[in-house]
N, C-alpha and C positions, 0 to 999 in steps of 0.2 A: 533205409531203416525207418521204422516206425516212429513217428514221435514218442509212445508208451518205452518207448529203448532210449529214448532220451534221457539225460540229466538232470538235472532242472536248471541249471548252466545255460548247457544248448538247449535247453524248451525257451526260455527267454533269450535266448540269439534268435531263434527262429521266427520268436513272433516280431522281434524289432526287424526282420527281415522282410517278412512279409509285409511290412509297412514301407520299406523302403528298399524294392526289388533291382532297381534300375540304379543302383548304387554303390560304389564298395564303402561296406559296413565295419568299420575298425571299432571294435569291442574291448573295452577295459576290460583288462584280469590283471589285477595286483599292478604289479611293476609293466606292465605290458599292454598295447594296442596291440591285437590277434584278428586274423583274419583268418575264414572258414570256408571250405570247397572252391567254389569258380571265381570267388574275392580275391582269395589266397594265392588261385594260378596268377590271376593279373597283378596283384599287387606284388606280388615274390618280382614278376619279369619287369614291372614296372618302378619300382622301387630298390633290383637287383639287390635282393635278400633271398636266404635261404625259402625254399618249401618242405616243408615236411610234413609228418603225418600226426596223428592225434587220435588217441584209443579212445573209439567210446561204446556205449552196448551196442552188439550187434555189428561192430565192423569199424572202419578204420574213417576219417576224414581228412583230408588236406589241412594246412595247417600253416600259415606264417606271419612272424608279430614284427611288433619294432618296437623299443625300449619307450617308456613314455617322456622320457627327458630326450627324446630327439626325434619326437612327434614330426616335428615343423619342418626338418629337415627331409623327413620323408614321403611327407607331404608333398611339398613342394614337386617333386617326383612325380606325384602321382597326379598330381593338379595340372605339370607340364603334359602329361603325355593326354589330356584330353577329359579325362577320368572327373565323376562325382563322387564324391566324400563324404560320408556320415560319421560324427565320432559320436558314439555311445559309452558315454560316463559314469563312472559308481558316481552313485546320489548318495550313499551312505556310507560313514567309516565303517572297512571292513572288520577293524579290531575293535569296535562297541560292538557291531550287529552282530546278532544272532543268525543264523538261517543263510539264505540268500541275500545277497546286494541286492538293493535295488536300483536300476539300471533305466538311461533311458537318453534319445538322442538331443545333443543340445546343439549341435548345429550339423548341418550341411554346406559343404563349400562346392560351389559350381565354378567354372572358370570364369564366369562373369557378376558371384557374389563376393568376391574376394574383399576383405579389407585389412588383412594382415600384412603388412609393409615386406616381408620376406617372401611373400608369394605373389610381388606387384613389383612392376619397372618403376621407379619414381616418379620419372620425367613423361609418361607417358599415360594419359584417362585408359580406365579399365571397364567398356562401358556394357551395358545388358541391357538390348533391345526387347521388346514387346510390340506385338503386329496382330492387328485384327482385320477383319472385312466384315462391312454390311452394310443397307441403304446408300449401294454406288460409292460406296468411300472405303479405303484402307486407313486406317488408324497408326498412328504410330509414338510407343512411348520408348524415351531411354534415360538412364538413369548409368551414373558411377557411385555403385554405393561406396565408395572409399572415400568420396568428398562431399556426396550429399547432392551433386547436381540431379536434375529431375523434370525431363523436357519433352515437352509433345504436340504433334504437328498432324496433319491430312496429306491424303494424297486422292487424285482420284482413282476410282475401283481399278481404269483401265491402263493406267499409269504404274506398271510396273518398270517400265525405264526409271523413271523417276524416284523410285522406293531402292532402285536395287544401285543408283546414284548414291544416295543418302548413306546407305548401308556404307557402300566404299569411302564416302569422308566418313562417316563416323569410327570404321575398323574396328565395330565389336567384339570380344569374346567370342559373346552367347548371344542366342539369337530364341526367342518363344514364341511359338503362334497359335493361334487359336486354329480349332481343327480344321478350318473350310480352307484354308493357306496351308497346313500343315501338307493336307492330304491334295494340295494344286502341284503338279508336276513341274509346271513352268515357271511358276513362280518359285518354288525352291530352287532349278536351275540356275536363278540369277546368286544364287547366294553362294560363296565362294567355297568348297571345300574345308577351308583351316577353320571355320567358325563352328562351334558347337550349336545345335539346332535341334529344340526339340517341341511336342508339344505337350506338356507337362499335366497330370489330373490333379487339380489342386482343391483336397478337400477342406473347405471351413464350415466350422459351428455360426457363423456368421450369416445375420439373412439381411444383411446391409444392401441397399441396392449400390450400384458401380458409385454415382454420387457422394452417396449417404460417407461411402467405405473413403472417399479422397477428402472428407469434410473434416471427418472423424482425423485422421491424418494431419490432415495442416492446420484444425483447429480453427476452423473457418462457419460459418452459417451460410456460407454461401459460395457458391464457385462464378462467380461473375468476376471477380477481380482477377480471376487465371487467363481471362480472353477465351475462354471454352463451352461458352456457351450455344454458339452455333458449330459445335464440332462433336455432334456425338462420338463416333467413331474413334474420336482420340479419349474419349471419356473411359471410353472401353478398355480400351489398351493398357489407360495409366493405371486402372484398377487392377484390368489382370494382370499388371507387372506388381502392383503394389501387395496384394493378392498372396505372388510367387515369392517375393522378398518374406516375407511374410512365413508362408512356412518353412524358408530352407532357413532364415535366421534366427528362429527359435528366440528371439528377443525384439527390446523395441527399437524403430527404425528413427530415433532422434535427429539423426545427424539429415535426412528428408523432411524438411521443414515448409518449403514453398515449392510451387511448380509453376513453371514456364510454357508457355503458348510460343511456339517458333514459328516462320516460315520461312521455304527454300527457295522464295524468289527474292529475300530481301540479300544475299549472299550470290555469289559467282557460281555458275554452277560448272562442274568438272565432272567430265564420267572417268569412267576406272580406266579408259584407254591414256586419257592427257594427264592422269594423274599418275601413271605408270610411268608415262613418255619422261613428263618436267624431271619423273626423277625428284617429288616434292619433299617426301621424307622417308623414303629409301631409296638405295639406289639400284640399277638396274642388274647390274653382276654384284652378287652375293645376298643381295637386298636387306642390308644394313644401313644404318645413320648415313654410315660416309661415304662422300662424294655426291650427300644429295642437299637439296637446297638448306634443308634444316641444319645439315651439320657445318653450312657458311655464317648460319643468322646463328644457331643456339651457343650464345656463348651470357646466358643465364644464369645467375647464380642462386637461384631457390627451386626444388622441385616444383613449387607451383608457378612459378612464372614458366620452367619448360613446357611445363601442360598446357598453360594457357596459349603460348607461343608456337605451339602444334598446332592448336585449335586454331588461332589466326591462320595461317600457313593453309589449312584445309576451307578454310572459309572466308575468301576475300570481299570485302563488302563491296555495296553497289551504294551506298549513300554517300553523296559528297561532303555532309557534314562531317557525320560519323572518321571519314579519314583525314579529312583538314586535323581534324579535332587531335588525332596521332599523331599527324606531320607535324603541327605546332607542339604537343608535348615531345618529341624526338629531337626538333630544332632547338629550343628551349636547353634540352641535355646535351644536344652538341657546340653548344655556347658554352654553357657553364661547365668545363672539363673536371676542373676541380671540385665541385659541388658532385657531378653525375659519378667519379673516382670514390669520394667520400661513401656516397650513397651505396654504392655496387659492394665497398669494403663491408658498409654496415648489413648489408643484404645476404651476404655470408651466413651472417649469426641466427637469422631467420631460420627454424625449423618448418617443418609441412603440416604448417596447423590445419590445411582440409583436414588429409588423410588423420593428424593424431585427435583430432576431433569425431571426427566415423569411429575412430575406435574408442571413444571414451563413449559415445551415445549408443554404441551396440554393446558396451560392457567386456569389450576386447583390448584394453588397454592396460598398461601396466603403470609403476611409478616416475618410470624414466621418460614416459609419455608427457607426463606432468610437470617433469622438470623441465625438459623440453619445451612445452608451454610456456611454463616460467620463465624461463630463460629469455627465450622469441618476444614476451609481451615486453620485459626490460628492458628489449632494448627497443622496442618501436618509440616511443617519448621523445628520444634524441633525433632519432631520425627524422621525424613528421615535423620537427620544430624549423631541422633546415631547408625541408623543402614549404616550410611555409613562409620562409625571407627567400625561397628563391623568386627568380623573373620567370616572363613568358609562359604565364599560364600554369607552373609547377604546384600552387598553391591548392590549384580545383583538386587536383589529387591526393588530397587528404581533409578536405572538409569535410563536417560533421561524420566524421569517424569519431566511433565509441573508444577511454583512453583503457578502460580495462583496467586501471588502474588497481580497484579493488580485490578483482582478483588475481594478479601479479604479485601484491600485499600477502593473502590468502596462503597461495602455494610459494611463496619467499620463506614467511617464516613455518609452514607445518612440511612440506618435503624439503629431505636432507639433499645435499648437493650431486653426490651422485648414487640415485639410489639401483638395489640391485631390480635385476630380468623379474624375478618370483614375487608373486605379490601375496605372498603366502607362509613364507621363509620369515618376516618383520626385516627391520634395517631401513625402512621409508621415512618412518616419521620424524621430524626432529627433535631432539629433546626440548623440555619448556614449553610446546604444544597443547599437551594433556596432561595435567597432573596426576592422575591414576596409574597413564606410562611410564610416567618418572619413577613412583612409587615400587613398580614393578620392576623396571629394570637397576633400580639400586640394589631393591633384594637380590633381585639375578645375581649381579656382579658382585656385590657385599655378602653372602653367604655365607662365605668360610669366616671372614672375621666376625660376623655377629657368633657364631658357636663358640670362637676362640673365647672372646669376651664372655659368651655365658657361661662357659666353663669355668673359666678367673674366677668371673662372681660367684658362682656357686662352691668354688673350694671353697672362697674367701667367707663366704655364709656358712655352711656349713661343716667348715674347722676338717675335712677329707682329703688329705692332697692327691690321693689317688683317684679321684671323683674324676672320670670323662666323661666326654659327650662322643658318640657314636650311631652308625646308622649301619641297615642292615633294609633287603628290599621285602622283608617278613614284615617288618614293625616299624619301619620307619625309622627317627633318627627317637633316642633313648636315650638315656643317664644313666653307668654304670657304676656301681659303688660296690667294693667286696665285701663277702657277707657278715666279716670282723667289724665294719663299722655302718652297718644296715641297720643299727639300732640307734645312728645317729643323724638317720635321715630326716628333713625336715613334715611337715605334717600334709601338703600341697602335694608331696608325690606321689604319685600311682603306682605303684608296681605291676610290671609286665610280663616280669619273666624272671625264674628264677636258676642260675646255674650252679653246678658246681661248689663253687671258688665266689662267684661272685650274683650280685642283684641289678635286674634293669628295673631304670624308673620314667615314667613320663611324667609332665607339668603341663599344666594348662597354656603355660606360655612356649612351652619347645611347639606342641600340638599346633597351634596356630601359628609359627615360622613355620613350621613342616606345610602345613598347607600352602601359605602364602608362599615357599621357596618352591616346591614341586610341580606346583600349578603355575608358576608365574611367567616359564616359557611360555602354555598353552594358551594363558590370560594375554601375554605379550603379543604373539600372533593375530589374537583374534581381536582386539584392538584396535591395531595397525590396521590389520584389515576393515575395519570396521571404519578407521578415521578415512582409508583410503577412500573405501565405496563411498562416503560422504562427500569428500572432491570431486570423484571423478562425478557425481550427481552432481553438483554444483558447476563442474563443467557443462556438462550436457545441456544444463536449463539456460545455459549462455549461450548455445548453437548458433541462433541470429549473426548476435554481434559479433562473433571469433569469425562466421560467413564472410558479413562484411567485411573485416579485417582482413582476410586471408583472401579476398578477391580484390582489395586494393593494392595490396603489396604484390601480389602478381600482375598486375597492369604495371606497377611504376619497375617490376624487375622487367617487364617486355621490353617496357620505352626505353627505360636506360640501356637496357642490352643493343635497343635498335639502333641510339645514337654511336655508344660504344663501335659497334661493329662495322659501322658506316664510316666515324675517325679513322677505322684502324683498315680498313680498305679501300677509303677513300671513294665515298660515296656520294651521290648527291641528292637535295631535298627536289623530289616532280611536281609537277605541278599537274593536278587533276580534274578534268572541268565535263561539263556535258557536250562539250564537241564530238563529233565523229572520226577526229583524227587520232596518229598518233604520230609522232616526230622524236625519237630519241637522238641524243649526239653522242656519236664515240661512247655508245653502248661497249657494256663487256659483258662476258658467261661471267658471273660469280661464281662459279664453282669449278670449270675449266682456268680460270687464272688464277687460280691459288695452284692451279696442280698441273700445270704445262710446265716443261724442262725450258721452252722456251718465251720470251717476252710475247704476252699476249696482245695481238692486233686489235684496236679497238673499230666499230663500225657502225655508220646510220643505219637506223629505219627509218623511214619516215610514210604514212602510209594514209591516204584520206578517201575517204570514201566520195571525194568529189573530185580528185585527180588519182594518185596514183593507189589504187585500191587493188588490182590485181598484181605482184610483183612475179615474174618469172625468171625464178633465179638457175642459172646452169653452172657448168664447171665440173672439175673432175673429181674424184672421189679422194678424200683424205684433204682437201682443200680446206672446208672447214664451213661446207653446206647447211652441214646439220646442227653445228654451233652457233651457228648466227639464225638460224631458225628459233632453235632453245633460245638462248640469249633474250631475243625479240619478245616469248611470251612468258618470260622469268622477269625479265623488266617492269611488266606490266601487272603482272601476277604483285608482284613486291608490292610496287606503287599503292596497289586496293587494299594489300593491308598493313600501309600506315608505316611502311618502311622506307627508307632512302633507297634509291639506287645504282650499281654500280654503271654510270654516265657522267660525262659530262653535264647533262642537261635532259630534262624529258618533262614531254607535255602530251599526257595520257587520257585521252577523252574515256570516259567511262566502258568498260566494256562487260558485257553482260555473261558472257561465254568464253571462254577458250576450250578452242579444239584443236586436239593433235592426230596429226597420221603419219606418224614417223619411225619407219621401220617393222614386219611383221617375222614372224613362224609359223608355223604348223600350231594348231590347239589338238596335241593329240588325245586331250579327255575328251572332248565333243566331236572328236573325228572330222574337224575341218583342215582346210588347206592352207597354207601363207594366203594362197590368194584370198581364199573363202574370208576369212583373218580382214586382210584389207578391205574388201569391199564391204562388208559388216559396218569397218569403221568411217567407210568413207560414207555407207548409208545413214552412217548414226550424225555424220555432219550434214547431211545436204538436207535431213528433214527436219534437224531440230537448230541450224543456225540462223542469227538471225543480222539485220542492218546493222546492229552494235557489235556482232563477234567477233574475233580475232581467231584465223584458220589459218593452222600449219600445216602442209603438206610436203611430203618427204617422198618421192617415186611414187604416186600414184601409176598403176596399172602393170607394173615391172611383175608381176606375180603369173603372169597370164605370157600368149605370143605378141613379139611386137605389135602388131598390127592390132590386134585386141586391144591391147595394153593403151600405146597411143590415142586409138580412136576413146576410149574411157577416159583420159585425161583430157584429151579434148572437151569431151562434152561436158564434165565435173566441173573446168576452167570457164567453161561458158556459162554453166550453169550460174556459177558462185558471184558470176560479173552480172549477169543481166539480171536473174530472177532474185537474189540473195540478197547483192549488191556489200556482203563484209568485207572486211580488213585480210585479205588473203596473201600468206606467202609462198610460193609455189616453186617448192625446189626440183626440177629434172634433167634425165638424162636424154629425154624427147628435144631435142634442137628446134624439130620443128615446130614445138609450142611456141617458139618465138617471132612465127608469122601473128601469134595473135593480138600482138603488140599493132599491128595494121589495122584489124580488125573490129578489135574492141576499145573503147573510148579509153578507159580507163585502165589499161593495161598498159605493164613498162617492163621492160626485158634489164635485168641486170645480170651481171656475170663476177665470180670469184679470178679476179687477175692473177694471170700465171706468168715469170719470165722463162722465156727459152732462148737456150743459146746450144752449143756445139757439147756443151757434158750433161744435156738434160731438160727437164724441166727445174722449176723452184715455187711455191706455195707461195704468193705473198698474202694470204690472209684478208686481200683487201676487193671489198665490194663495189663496181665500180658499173656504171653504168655501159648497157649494151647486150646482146646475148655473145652467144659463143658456140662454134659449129665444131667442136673437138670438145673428149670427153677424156683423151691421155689416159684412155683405160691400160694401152701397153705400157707406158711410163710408173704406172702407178706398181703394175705388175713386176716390172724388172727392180722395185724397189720391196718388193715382198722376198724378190729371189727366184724368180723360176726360172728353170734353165734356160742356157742363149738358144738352143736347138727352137724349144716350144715360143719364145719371143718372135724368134725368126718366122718360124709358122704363119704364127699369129700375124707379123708386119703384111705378110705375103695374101692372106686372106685376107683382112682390112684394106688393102689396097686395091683386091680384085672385087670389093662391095663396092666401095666407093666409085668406084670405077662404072660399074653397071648401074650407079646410083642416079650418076650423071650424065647416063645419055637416055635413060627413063626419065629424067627430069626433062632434059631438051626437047626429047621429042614429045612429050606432055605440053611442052606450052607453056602461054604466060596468059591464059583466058583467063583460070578463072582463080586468079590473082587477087582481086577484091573483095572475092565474096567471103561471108562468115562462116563458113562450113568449109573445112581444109579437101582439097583435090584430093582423088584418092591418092593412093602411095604405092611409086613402083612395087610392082609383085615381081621382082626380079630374086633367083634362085640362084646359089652357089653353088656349083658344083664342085667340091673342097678338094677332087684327085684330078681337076685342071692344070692345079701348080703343081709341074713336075719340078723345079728347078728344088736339091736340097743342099744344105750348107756345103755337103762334099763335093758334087756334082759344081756347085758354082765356083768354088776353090779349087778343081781341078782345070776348068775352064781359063781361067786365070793365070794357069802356070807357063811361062815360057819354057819348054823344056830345051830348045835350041840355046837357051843360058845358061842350062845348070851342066854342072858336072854329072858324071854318074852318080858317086856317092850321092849328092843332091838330089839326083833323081829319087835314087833309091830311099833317103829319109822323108822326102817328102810320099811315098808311094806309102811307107810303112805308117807314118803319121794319118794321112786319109782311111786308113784299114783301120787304125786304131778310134775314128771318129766315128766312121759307117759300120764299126760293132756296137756301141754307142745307142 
């Protein structure tokens, strides 16, 4: 249809449309958010509401709303399913205005501008990337507008490892790039599926240069103090993100105050394989909280100390200061039980002054926000008093902090204690606040008895006992006297109306209660409102200090939680130095010994790059290879950030990397193969590890044929020893890797000990030195259940390998015994229809038939029939 067939309705849908095409556009009418044509499909399916249709000139359109009092609700909906949001608001009362509303968008919600607490995980940063390129550098800014952080870094041009690194610790939402990245192939490749990605046209009135535009912002004359002045490229970024915030918030960006210069060598660095592997803060099957390292450590009691306590967890430092500095505030709380108990209780009461502060400075807050505030500032005082009598160091963690005092005073006495959701409805303020309030809501409430009484007075003047007071929505409220004593009416009345039977009168003084009662709901609201927007301004211009506030009390809720957690599983303080070693005792999986049926085994590493630097660990599967692998880089992983861990004892030389290769599949989005999978990862360690790293390897070359397989593991093990020279643990089912133990200096063969006797094998969990030339893959198998038929097979073909294993072996010699490069490997072939012997065949074999009876005979002939159908 033609716009001229339009309404003027939909002629202004259309143009707020064509302003914001790449959106669904939810359009106030009356009582209702309504969506229109292809909005309406997605939003009906995504929000599971009706569709329907809607008459307008010329034909019919799609059509589906949602009530405006359960907006949020369906929102969220739509926010989940990936979806951008525009809500378009009448700007004018529909019952004053004449004509058309006028109409127009006051915000956009992206997945990664969110700051509405219903449409964000608590415990978890919501954060909005920004990525640019030029002069040989990618640029990169990110920001969580819900708390206000605001951070940015370089990368080089060619260092897409390294950017799409970054991306995986930070686990964005949203992701926006400027067009030269947008439109790179390879470079969006790196970027995960689940993340929103776009490259956004962002028009401004503004001819600010990137600079001018972050100055203007943090209220600065100068960007020297952000560390960004040799970083153009990040210059860039933080603009265009700042820029993006900008037009979807349709308001101002308070709660963004300062910005940070980062870089990603001062932190550990983890690619998405070992951060997958640890299982850091999801876990592998369902990929949720639990059973992953977060869900051992978060036992946090403020939404910002989880967030922060995430953020450690993705980003272990490399300073030794920086972590003594944790270790001693942790120790400090694991001394004082009762002090760090106190404190955790008080920590409770603490609200999420980031996020309620984001929403008082975008003007997204309500009154309960405020109490809340209130509330959180009352009770900081008490708290910061006992950790400033505590010992060991407790005291740094709240010096020169702001007490706020004044404004906990503020909203004490003008918000009521529990005020409502609506900040629109009144019911915030507290009485005795404003005098004019007061005034107003006595009327409200006193109304009926001020008539009562004017009535009184008025028989009692003028001598009428029939004289009432009355109202009507014609006239308002009137004085009726009938018309037998309308000649005895005073000389101040008016008359208004004449009936019947009887005479209406008004008085200069009914006139003005009428005003002042009719109006004084309308007056009361707008008030309120009025007192409100005052606070929450007076909030916002407090941004700073509520920052600082609210990034101390989530450090002291991390350290107390890390002491906490450490007591209550019995942890212990490492010790971390610039050595090349590392030496754990009677390490344990934290996260396997909380959730093993049975008593978890504890075990050494110990691992130095000037003895035992290569370990080559064997044994059979379900042994518990892959746990003492984990374990080993969970330990260490902890250690860097400032946590206890579960050991007896560790002394963890700095390490700058961990890498995992442990366990693949198929990537059937990229159409690669398990193998393709592993060697990828194993490429991604041999060129980027370094003398300081710590490499887990789990069946390197198993993806591929023996012989492949092997000779790949070999050359990776040599590699990692001579040229590399890291911290490597090298778990296989290649036996032979344990000649390299001759070989190589610094190579030592351990093995998971196993007792066998006459009903099996048994797991003893324990790592013990030596290799081991049995792999109990049939043992392991008869404990899955497979039938005795295919066991029997199987013993019969292992036997006949073995067999030809070992006279390939003999007759190969013992030449070349010393050298570094492994002999080749019998090429000896199975022929698997050699073994004719089968379970019946050998059981008939076996029969004496000169002993049995015939019946005898005969059962046993029927029992063999019944096997060999089988």
């Amino acid at each position: 249809m033609t716009t001229g067939e339009l309404t003027p309705m939909f002629k202004q849908y259309q143009e707020l449309k064509r302003e914001y095409p790449d959106v669904i556009l939810l359009f106030r009418c009356g009582d209702f958010y309504e969506m229109y044509g292809s909005d309406a499909v997605i939003g009906a399916e995504c929000m599971d509401i009706s569709l329907t249709e809607r008459k307008v000139r010329g034909g019919k359109m799609k059509m589906a709303g949602v009530p405006f009092h359960a907006l949020d609700r369906y929102l969220a909906r739509l926010i989940a399913a990936g979806h951008k949001a525009a809500i378009a608001e009448q700007l004018e009362d529909p019952k004053t205005t004449k004509g058309l509303v006028k109409r127009d968008v006051i915000r956009i919600l992206t997945p990664g501008t969110l700051v509405e607490g219903f449409l964000l995980d608590e415990r978890a940063n919501n954060y909005l990337i920004s990525l640019s390129s030029g002069r040989e550098r990618i640029g990169l800014a990110v920001t969580d507008c819900s708390t206000g952080a605001f951070l940015v870094t370089e990368f080089d041009d060619n260092n897409y490892k390294g950017v799409s690194e970054e991306i995986g610790r930070l686990n964005p939402s949203e992701i926006i790039l400027t067009s030269e990245l947008y439109c790179n192939e390879e470079f969006r490749s790196l970027i995960p599926e689940n993340i929103s990605v776009s490259n956004p046209e962002i028009s401004t009135n503004s001819f600010d240069t990137d600079a001018e535009l972050l100055k203007k912002q943090f209220k600065v004359s100068t960007l020297e103090g952000f560390g960004i002045t040799d970083k153009s490229q990040a210059t860039v970024s933080a603009a265009f993100l700042l820029r993006y915030l900008q037009s979807t918030q349709k308001s101002t960006l308070g709660q963004i105050c300062t910005m940070s210069s980062y870089s990603t060598s001062a932190i550990m660095q983890l690619d998405n394989f070992t951060r997958r592997n640890l299982e850091l803060t999801e876990s592998l099957r369902g990929g949720g909280k639990v059973n992953s390292l977060l869900w051992v450590l978060d036992q946090t009691r403020t939404a910002m100390g989880a967030r922060l306590l995430k953020q450690w967890i993705s980003s272990p430092l490399l300073s030794i200061e920086e972590i003594t500095w944790r270790l001693e505030k942790v120790a400090a709380f694991r001394m004082a039980d009762l002090l760090r108990d106190d404190i955790r209780d008080r920590l409770k009461g603490i609200y999420d002054l980031e996020r309620l502060l984001s929403r008082a400075a975008t003007k997204n807050c309500n009154a309960r926000d405020l109490a809340q505030l209130r509330d959180s500032l009352e009770a900081l005082p008490e708290m910061f008093s006992i950790l400033q009598n505590g010992g060991g160091g407790l005291p740094e963690l709240v010096v020169d902090l702001p007490t706020m005092s004044d404004l906990a005073d503020t909203l004490r006495v003008s918000i009521v204690d529990s005020p409502p959701v609506s900040i629109r409805e009144g019911g915030m303020i507290r009485a005795s606040y404003n005098p004019e309030l007061d005034k107003l809501r006595d009327i409200s409430k006193n109304g009926k008895s001020f008539i009562v009484e004017l009535e009184n007075r008025e028989r009692e003047r003028t001598g009428i006992k029939t004289l009432k007071v009355g109202y009507n929505s014609v006239f308002g409220y009137y004085i009726e006297v009938s018309r037998m004593n309308s000649s005895n009416v005073p000389d101040n009345y008016v008359r208004k109306q004449t009936l019947a039977n009887n005479e209406r009168f008004i008085t200069p003084e009914l006139k003005e209660f009428e005003e002042l009662v009719l109006g004084a709901e309308d007056k009361i609201q707008s008030i309120e409102h009025g007192l409100f927007c005052e606070l929450r301004d007076l909030v916002s211009a407090l941004t700073g200090d509520i920052q600082r506030l609210a990034k101390a009390i989530s450090t002291i809720d991390v350290l107390s939680n890390f002491a906490y957690v450490a007591s209550k599983n019995n942890y212990n303080c490492p010790a971390v130095n610039t050595s090349t070693a590392l030496e754990i005792i009677n390490g344990r999986h934290p996260v396997v010994e909380l959730t093993a049926e049975n008593r978890f085994v504890p075990n050494n590493s110990l691992l130095s790059c000037d003895d035992d630097q290569l370990i080559i660990l064997t044994g059979p599967n379900m042994a518990g290879k892959s746990t003492y692998l984990r374990q080993t880089a969970l330990i260490t992983l902890m250690a860097q950030i400032g946590s206890f861990v579960p050991a007896e004892a560790a002394t963890i030389g700095l390490v700058d990397r961990i890498f995992t290769r442990v366990g693949a599949s198929d990537d059937l989005a990229t159409g690669q193969s398990t193998f393709m999978v592993e060697m990828t990862e194993t490429a991604n360690i041999l060129n980027n590890a370094t003398e300081r790293s710590l490499v887990i390897l789990d069946e390197i070359g198993r993806g591929t044929s023996t012989f492949d397989g092997l000779s790949i593991a070999f050359a990776v093990a040599e590699h990692l020893h001579e040229e590399i020279g890291c911290k490597t643990l090298f778990a296989t089912h290649y036996h032979q890797l344990n000649q390299l133990e001759q070989t190589l200096k610094r190579a030592k063969n351990y093995r998971i000990a196993v007792k066998e006797d006459d009903s099996g094998i048994t797991f003893l969990r324990r790592i013990v030195k030596g290799g081991t030339d049995k792999s109990y893959g049939i043992h392991v198998a008869r404990l899955a259940g497979l039938p005795d038929e295919v066991l029997y097979r199987a013993e019969r073909v292992l036997k006949s390998l073995e067999e030809n294993d070992e006279t390939a072996e003999k007759s190969r010699g013992l030449a070349a015994k010393n050298t570094t490069i492994p002999p080749p490997l019998p090429r000896t072939q199975l022929t698997l229809f050699e073994v004719k012997e089968h379970p019946v065949v050998e059981e008939l074999l076996n029969i004496d038939l000169d002993d049995m009876t015939p019946r005898e005979a005969l059962n046993a002939l029927a029992r063999l029939q019944k096997k060999s159908k089988k």
